[in-house]
Structures are given as structure tokens and as C-alpha cells.
C-alpha positions in Angstrom: -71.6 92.8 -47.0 -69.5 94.3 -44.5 -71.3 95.9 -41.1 -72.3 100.1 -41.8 -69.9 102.3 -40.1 -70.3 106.1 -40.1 -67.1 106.6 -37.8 -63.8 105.4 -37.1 -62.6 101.9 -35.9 -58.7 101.5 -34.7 -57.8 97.5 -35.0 -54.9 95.8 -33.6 -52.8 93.7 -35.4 -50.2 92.0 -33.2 -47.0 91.7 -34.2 -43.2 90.8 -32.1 -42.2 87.9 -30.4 -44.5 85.7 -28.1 -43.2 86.0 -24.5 -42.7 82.2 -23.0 -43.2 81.6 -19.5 -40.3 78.9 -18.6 -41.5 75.3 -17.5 -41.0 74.8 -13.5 -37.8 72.9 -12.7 -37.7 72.2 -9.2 -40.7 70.2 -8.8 -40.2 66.2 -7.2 -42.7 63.6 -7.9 -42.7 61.6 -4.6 -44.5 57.7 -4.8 -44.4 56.4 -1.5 -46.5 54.6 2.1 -48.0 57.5 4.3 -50.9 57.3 6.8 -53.4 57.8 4.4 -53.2 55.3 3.0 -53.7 54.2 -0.6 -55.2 57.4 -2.3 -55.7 58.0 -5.7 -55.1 61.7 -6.0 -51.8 63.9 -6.5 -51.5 66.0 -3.0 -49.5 69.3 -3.6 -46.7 69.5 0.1 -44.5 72.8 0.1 -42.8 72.5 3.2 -43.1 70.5 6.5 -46.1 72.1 8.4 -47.6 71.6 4.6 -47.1 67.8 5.0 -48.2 67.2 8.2 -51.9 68.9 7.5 -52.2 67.0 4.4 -50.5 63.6 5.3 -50.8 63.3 9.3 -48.1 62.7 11.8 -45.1 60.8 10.3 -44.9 57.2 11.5 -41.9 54.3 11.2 -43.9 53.7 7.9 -44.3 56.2 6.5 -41.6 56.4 3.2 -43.1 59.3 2.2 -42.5 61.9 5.5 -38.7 60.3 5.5 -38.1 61.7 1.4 -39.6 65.2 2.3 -37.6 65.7 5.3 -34.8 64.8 3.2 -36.2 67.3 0.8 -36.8 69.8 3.2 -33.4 69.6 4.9 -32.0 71.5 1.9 -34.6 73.9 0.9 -38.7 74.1 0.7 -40.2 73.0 -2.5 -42.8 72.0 -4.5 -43.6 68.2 -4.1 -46.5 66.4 -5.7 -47.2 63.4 -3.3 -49.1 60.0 -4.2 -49.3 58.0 -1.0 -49.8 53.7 -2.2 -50.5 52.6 0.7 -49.7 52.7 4.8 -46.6 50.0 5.4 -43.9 49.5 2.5 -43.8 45.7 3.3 -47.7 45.0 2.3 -47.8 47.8 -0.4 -47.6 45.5 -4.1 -45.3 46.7 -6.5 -48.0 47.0 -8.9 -49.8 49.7 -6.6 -46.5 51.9 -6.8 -46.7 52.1 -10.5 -50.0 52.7 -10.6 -49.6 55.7 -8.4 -46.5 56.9 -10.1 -48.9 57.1 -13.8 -51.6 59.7 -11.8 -48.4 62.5 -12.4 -49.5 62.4 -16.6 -52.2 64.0 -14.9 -50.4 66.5 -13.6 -50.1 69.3 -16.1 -53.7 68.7 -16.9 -54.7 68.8 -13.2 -51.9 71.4 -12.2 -50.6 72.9 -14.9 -46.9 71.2 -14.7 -45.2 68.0 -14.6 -43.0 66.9 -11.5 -39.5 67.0 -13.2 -37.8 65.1 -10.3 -39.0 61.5 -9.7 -38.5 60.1 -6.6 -39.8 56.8 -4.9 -37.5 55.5 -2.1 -38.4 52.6 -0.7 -39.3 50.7 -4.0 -37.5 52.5 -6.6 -34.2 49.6 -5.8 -36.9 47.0 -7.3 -36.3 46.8 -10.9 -40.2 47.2 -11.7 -40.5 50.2 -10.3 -37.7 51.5 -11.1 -38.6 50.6 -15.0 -41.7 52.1 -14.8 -39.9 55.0 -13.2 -37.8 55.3 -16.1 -40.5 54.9 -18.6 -42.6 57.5 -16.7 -39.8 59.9 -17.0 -39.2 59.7 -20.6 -42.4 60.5 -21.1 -43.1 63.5 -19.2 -39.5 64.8 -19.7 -38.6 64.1 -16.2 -35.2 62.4 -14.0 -36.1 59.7 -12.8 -33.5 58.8 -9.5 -33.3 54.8 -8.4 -31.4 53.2 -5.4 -29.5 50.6 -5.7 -30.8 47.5 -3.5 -29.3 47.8 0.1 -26.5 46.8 1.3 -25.5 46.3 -2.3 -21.2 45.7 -3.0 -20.0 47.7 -5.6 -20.1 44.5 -8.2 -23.9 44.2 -7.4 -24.4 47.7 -7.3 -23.0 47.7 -11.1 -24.9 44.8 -12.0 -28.4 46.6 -11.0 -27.5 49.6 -12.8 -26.7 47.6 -16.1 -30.9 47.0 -16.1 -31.1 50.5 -17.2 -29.4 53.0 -20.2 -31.6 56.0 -20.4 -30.6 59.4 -20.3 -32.7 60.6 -17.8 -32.6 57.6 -15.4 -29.9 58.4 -12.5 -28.8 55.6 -10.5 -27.8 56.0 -6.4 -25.5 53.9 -4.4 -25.2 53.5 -1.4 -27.8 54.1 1.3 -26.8 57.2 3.7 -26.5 57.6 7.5 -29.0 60.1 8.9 -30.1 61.3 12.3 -34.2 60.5 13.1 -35.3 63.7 14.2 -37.9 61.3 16.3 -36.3 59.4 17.9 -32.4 61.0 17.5 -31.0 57.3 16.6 -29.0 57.1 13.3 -30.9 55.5 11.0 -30.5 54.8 6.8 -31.9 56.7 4.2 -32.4 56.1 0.3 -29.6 58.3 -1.4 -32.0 59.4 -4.0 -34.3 61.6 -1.7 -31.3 63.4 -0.3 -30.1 64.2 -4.0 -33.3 65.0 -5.0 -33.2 67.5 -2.2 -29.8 69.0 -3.4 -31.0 69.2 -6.9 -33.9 71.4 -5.8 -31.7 73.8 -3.7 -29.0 73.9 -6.8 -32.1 75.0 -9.1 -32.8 77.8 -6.6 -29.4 78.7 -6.1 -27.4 78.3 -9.0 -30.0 77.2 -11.8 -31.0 73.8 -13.7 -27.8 74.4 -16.1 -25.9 73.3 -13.4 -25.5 69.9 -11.7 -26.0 69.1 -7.9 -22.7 67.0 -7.9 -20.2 68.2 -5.6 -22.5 70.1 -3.5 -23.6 69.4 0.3 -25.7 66.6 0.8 -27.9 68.3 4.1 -28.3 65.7 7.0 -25.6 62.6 6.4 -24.1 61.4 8.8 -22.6 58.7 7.6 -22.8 56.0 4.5 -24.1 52.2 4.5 -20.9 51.2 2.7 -17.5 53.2 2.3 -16.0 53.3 -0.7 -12.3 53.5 -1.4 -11.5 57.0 -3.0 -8.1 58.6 -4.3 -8.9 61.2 -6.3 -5.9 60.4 -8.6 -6.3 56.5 -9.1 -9.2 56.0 -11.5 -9.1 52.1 -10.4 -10.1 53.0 -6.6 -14.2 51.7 -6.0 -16.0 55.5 -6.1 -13.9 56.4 -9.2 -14.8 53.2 -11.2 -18.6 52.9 -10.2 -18.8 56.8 -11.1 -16.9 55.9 -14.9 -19.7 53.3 -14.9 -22.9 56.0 -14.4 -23.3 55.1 -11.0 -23.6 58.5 -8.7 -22.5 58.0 -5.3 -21.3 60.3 -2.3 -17.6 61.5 -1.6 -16.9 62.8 1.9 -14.1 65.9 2.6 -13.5 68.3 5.1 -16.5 69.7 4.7 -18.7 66.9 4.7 -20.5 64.9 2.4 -21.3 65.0 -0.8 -23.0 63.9 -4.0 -20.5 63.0 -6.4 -21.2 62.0 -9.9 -23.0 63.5 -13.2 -23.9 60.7 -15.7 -26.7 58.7 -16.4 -27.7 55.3 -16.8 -27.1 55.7 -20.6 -23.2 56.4 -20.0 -20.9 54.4 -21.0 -22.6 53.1 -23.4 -23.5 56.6 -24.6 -21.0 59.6 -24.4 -22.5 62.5 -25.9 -22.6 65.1 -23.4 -26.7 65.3 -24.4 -27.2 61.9 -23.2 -24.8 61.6 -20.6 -25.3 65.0 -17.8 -27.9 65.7 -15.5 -27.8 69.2 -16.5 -27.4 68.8 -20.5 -30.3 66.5 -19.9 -32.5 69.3 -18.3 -32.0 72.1 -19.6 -32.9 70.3 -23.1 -36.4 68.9 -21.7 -37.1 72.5 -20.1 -36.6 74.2 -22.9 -38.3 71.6 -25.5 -41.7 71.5 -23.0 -41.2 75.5 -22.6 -41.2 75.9 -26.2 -44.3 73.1 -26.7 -46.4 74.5 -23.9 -46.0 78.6 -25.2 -46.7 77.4 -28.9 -49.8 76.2 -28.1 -51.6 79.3 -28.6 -50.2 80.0 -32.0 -51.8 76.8 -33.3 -54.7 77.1 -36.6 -53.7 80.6 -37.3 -53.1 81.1 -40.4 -49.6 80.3 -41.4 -49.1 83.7 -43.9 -51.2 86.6 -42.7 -49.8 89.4 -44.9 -47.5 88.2 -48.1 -46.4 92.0 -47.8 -44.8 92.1 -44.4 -43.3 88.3 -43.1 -43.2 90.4 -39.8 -46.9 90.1 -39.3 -47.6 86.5 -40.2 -47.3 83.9 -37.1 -44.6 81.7 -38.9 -42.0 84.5 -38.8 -42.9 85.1 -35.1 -42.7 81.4 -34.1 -39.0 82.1 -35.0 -38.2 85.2 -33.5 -39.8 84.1 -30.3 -37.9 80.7 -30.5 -34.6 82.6 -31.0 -35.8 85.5 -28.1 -35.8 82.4 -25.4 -32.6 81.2 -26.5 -30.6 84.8 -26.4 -32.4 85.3 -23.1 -31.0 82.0 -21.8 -27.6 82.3 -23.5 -27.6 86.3 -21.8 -28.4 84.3 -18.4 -25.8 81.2 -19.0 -28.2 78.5 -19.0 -27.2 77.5 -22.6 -24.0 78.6 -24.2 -25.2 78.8 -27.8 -28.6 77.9 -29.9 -30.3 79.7 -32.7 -33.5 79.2 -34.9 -34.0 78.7 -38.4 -36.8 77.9 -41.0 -35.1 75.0 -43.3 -36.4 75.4 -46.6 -35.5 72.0 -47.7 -38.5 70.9 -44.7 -40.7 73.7 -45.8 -42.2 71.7 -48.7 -45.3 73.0 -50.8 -46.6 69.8 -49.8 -45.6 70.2 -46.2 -47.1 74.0 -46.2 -50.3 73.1 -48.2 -51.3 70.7 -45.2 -50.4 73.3 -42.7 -47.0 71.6 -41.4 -44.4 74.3 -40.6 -40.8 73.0 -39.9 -38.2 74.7 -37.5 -34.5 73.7 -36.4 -32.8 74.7 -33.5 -29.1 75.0 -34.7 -26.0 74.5 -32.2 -27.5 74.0 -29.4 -25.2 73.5 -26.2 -24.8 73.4 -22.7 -21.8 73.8 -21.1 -20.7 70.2 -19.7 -19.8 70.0 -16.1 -15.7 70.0 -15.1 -15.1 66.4 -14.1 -11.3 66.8 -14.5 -8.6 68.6 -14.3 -5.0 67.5 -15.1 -2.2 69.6 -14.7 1.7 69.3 -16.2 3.9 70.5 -13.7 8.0 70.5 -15.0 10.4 69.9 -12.9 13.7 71.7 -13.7 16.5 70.9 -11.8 18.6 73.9 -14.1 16.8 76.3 -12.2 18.5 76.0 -9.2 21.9 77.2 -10.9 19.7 80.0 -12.1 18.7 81.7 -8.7 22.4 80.6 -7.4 23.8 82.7 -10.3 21.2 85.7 -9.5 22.0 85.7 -6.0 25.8 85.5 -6.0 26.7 86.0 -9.6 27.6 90.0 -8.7 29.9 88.9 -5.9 34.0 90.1 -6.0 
């Protein structure tokens, strides 16, 4: 029997698209040797002061104050930091893989993933660097791996065959940098400096666009230099990139990162498995779409027969469709829409409370890795301007 009202009661029946707040981008997962130690706990760095409350003064060491200098020579960010242990040469591989699986406790313990993976020092040993790649599948992360040091191009292709994973990135060679310390030149793990640049290009341009091309901050120099013509696909930085190797170029005005494709290409070549920014802006928007649909779950499916508009099933689509027209408006994606297939939508499927949606034509624009251009030559011409020039003469 329904509760006795002698009045009036005004109820609110909710009805529109289900804002979605987008999943953090620029967020690296750093693995690495620190003072502290071995410490089983994620510890949340935003900039240098940050680091040295939480991890101490850096030390020779220390792998993990040399990545977020790296880092922070491009741009403060979010880093989540496991620290493995105090010197690189007594920390066991099987430590640094343990550390890395404490960031599936990240969204739990923090409320997001780390989305770049980064463990210089140990991510050129191909243990790590498969449980890198592992990790990153899972959590819809990149995972960036070195190349061992001093590597030749022919090794540096036969350590990258280990892997074929769309979002496993492999860097070669080491870089030149300049210790702030002790102002000698010293090397540095490629990956931390890219995973640097890929922070500041999320700020500055957005995830839909990749960090190749763009100024690596504090190289000096490169372990190994690499033949490059720009024209001659055979010369040693155009082969190991049309192998999915990213390396470094240097110009005028200075270095940098050079390369889009991952460990997947060539085996693979469709743009969805091959660039860095197809890549993310897929696994941003699939955990943004998971993580905002959450809250729709064990309603019920039809609310009102009478008006679709009112029942969560119909809003589940318009809300899907609102991110994607907000993202194509902004130019993260250059085309996407939802639909509810029918053909999924079985009475079976609905009686069990299993509601199917497709995201149709989805793309991102790829990134322009070539330009060729016909230039005719014309030899006619030259009777042409003679003619304009003199053909009025007496």
C-alpha cells in the first residue's frame, strides 16, 4: 500500500546523455633503483622538488631521479614511482616485475592507470621488457623498451623481433645527456626522454597526435649515429624505422624523436595496430567509455516502453555518440558513431540483461610519414618566356 500523502510530491526522472569525464593521458609509470630502497607502494612525483621530498637526494644509482629529470626536462607531470631497490646491478629482474604489477592497483588506489610505462635501466632485458608489454596490454597502457646498449643496428633489430604488440614501442639508441651533477656528458635510456616528449605533446597538442618529430629536451648527443638521407629508404635510421624501431634524427634544430610504429609493425599494418596515437586515443576512449558506464550498471534496461528517451539503453547511446562528436568537434578522432545492432540485441541476450552496442567508423587520423612530390621538368618552356619577352619586337 503506497505511503499517505495529503499534499504534493514533484519527482525527478532523469533523462539526456551521461556526461564522461575523459581518462588521464599523460600519466608515466616509472619502475626503477632509488634511495629508498625496495618499497612496495606506488609514490605519486609531480615535479622535481616533489621527487626529492619523497625519494631523497638523487645518487649515481639512482635510475629512477635520471627518468624524471628526463621527464621533467620537457614538462611537469604526473608520475607514479615504484622504487625496486637501491643499485640497478644487485636489483633481480624478478623484483622489477614485481614492482611493475603494484600499477593494477592503481585505479583502485588512485583512481587511474599510468598510461606511459617506463623502466630504464631494465626494460633492454627481455623479461622485463615482456612483462612490460604484458602489463601494458592489460591496463591499456605503452609500454617503451630500450634496446640493449651499445646495440648495432642488426642487434638492435634482432631485440625488437622478441616483441609484436601494438602498444609495445621499442628505442634505439642510448642518448648523450649533460649530468646536471656533475656537468660531465653522460648516456641516458631513449625511452625516458620520449616518454618525456610524449607528456609535453599531450599537453600541447593532445594524445591524437604523436611525439615523433618533436624536440627531444636535453640531448646532446647519441651512443651510435645512424646513417640518414631522407630520400634513400636503404640508409640505417630509415630501415630500422620501416622495421618498428623508433630512433632519433638530428637537424638544425636539434634532436629529435623520429618514428611512429610499434612493435606489431611490419608484421601488422593497420593503422589501429601500427601508431602511437591510433593506439591511444582507442584505449582512452574504450577505458573512458568503461569507467563512465559504470554507474548505469543493474538499472533497468526499459524504464518506460512509452518514451525510449527515458530508459538507460537509449541514453547509453546518445552519451556514447555525445563523447564521440565532442572528440570529432575537438579533432581527436576524425569519425565514430553509435549504434544498437539489432541482430546482437537477441530476446535471449535482453532476457539475461546483456545489451550490445557498436561503435561504427571509427578513425584517427594517421600521422604524415611521407610526402612525395612530381615535379616536370619542361624544357618547352623556355621558348615560351623567350616568345613572351621578345615575340612583340620589330
Amino acid at each position: 500500500m503506497a505511503e499517505f500523502l495529503h499534499g504534493v510530491k514533484v519527482k525527478e526522472k532523469l533523462k539526456g546523455v551521461i556526461p564522461f569525464i575523459e581518462v588521464l593521458s599523460a600519466v608515466i609509470g616509472l619502475v626503477g633503483t632509488s634511495p629508498l630502497g625496495k618499497k612496495d607502494e606506488i609514490i605519486v612525483v609531480r615535479n622535481w622538488d616533489d621527487a626529492l621530498k619523497k625519494l631523497g637526494e638523487p645518487n649515481e644509482n639512482s635510475t629512477i631521479h635520471k627518468a624524471l629529470r628526463a621527464y621533467f626536462d620537457h614538462r611537469d607531470c604526473t608520475v607514479l614511482v615504484v622504487s625496486v631497490g637501491s643499485n640497478p646491478a644487485e636489483t633481480p629482474d624478478n623484483d622489477v616485475t614485481e614492482g611493475l604489477r603494484l600499477f593494477e592497483k592503481a585505479k583502485n588506489q588512485l583512481g587511474f592507470f599510468p598510461k606511459i610505462l617506463d623502466v630504464p635501466g631494465f626494460s633492454h632485458k627481455e623479461t622485463v621488457a615482456q612483462a612490460m608489454s604484458s602489463l601494458a596490454d592489460k591496463i591499456r597502457a605503452v609500454a617503451y623498451v630500450n634496446v640493449p646498449e651499445e646495440a648495432t643496428p642488426e642487434e638492435a633489430l634482432t631485440f625488437k623481433s622478441k616483441f609484436s604488440s601494438k602498444r609495445t614501442y621499442c628505442f634505439y639508441p642510448r642518448v648523450k645527456v649533460l649530468d646536471e651533477e656533475t656537468g660531465e656528458v653522460t648516456y641516458d635510456w631513449l625511452s625516458s626522454r620520449a616518454a618525456g616528449l610524449t607528456v609535453k605533446t599531450d599537453f600541447e597538442k593532445g594524445f591524437q597526435v604523436s611525439p615523433s618529430n618533436k624536440e627531444l629536451k636535453g640531448v646532446v648527443g647519441l651512443e651510435r649515429i645512424l646513417t640518414y638521407v631522407p630520400n634513400d629508404p636503404s640508409s640505417e635510421l630509415q630501415y630500422i624505422n620501416s622495421k618498428g624501431i623508433i630512433s632519433v634524427k638530428r637537424d638544425m634544430a636539434g634532436f629529435r624523436l623520429f618514428g611512429n610504429c610499434s612493435t606489431a609493425f611490419p608484421s601488422h599494418t593497420h593503422p589501429a595496430e601500427v601508431f602511437i596515437n591510433w593506439v591511444r586515443v582507442a584505449d582512452i576512449l574504450d577505458e573512458t567509455i568503461e569507467d563512465n558506464l559504470v554507474q548505469t550498471l543493474d538499472e533497468n534496461i526499459i524504464d518506460n516502453p512509452n518514451d525510449p528517451t527515458t530508459s538507460i539503453v537509449y541514453r547509453i547511446r546518445e552519451s556514447i555518440d555525445d563523447i564521440l562528436n565532442t572528440w570529432k568537434a575537438k579533432g581527436i578522432i576524425i569519425s565514430g558513431s553509435a549504434e544498437v545492432p539489432l541482430d546482437l540485441n537477441t530476446p535471449s541476450e535482453l532476457a539475461s540483461g546483456q545489451v550490445h552496442y557498436r561503435i561504427n567508423d571509427f578513425a584517427v587520423s594517421s600521422p604524415l610519414q611521407g610526402i612525395t612530390i612530381e615535379r616536370v621538368a619542361n624544357s618547352d618552356a623556355i621558348a615560351e618566356v623567350f616568345q613572351k619577352l621578345f615575340g612583340g619586337n620589330r
